[in-house]
N, C-alpha and C positions, 0 to 999 in steps of 0.2 A: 592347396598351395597358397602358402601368404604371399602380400603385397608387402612392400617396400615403400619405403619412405622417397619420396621422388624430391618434393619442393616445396617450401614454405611460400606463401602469397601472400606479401605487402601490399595494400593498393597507397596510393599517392593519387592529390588532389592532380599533381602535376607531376612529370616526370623528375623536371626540376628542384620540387619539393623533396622529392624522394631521396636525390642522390644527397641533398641536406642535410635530410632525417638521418640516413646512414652514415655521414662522416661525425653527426654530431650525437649519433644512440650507440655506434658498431664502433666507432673508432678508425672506419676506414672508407676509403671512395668505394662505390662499387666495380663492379668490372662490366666489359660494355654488352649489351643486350642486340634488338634488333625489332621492326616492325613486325605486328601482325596483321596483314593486310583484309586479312578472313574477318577480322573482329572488330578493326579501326583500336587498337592499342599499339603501345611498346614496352620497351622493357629495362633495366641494368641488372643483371645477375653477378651474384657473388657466391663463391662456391664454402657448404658450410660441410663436406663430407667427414665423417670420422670411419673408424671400422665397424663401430655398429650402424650408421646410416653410408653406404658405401655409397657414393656420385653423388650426395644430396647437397641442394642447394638453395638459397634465395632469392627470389624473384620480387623487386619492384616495378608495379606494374600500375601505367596512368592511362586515360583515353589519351588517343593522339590528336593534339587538334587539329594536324594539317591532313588528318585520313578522310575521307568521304565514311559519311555513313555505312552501319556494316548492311544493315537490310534486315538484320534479327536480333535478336539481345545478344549484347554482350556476356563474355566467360565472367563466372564469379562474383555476376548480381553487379557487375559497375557500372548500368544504367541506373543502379535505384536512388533514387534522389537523396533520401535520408542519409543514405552512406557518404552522397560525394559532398553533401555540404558539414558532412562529421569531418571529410578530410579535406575539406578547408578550413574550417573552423579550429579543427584541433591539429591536424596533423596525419603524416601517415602512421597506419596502425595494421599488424597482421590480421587479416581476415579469412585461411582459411587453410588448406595444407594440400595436396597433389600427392599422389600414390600411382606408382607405374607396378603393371601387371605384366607378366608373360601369355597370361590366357584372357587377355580381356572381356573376352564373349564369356567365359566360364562366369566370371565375376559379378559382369553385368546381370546374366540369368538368378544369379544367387541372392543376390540385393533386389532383386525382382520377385523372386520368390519368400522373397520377407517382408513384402510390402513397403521395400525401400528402392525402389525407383531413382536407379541413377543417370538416365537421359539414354539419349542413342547416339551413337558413334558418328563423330566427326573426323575426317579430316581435316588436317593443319600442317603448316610448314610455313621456316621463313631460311631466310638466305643469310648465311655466316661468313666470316673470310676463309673457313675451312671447309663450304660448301653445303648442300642447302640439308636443313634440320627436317625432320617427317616424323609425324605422330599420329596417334590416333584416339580422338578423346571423347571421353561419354559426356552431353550436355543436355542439360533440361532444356525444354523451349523457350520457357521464360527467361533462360539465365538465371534460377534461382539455387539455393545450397542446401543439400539435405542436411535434417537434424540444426539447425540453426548456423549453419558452416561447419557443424562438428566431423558431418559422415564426409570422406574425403572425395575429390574428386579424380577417377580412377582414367591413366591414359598407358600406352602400348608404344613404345617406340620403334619407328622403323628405321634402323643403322643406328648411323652412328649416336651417343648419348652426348647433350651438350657439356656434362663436367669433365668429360674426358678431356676438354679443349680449355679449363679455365684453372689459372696456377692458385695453389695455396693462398687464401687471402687471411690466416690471423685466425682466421672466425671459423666455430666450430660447434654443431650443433650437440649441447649435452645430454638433454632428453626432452620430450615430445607427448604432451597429454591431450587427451580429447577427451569431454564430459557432454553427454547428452546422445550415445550413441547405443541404440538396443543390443542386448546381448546376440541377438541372432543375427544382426547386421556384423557386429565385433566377430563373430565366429564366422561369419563368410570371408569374413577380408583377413584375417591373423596377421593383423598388419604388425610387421617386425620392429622390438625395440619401442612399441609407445604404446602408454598407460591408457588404454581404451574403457571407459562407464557409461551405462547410462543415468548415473546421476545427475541430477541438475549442476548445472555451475557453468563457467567459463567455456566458451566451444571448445579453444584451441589455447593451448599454453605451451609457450619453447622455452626450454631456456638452453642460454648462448656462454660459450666462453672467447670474450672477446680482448682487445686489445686494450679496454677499457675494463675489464674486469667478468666478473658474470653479470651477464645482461639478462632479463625477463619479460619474453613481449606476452601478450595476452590481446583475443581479441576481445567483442565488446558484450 
């Protein structure tokens, strides 16, 4: 059974920085996000779905500074030093991509069984004006990315999906490459609609049809 395209992962130095980055790259404010108390971050999503990425969307995502410590690494490697002073230095940049499964244990085992290790099952949730979000997501302990952020990071939702709740924003995901990802990891995941290699090159490459024209983010 393939995985789906769930979310693209923006980090920002600052939450601040982020909603920036997106009126002055996307062409549009984002749409509003909410605390993750689990991990000490937050968020502004903007919904990028088309009918071949159906509910998909993009997430800018910064540490919060008014959270307490989370007590473990944070999701998506945004303890690592090198990263947060790239998104200060330069700006926010996509770092990475999210994939929701229906059988998530299947997945987890299969990426396990290719000697890609995608972490173990967390619970998470956070609180919306349309009542509270539940997921469930594989994390490394380090908070680190397989494949250099390329292999994606795989989670399970419980009810409701957040794009269900988020209107039309302009922005529309056109297609979706990942480079550096083994053939036997691509064949557990058949992840729908994006151009999966193990070739060297760029992790993650979107490109976006926006308000502003075609947009191409790339991580690093």
């Amino acid at each position: 059974m393939s995985v789906l395209v769930d979310h693209l992962v923006v980090a920002a130095a600052s939450l601040e920085q982020g909603v920036a980055w997106c009126e002055a790259t996307l062409g549009i404010a984002p749409g509003p996000g909410g605390q993750h108390a689990l991990m000490g971050t937050h968020n502004r999503l903007l919904k990028i779905a088309t009918a071949a990425y159906p509910d998909a969307y993009l997430e800018i995502i910064a540490i919060d500074p008014a959270a307490p410590p989370p007590g473990r690494a944070r999701w998506f490697g945004l303890d690592d030093d090198a990263l947060q002073a790239r998104l200060h230095d330069e700006g926010p940049r996509l770092i990475h991509v999210v994939a929701r499964s229906t059988m998530l244990d299947m997945h987890r085992w299969g990426l396990i069984t290719v000697g890609q290790p995608p972490g173990d099952p967390v619970e998470a949730s956070r609180m919306t004006p349309q009542g509270e979000l539940r997921w469930q997501i594989l994390l490394r302990a380090d908070g680190s990315l397989g494949c250099g952020g390329a292999l994606p990071t795989l989670l399970q939702w419980q009810g409701v999906h957040p794009a269900q709740a988020m209107p039309a924003s302009g922005v529309t995901l056109k297609s979706l490459a990942l480079r550096g990802v083994p053939d036997r990891a691509r064949d557990v995941l058949r992840l729908r609609g994006v151009a999966v290699s193990a070739a060297a090159g760029t992790a993650v490459t979107a490109t976006l049809d926006t308000p502003r024209g075609e947009v191409v983010l790339a991580s690093a």
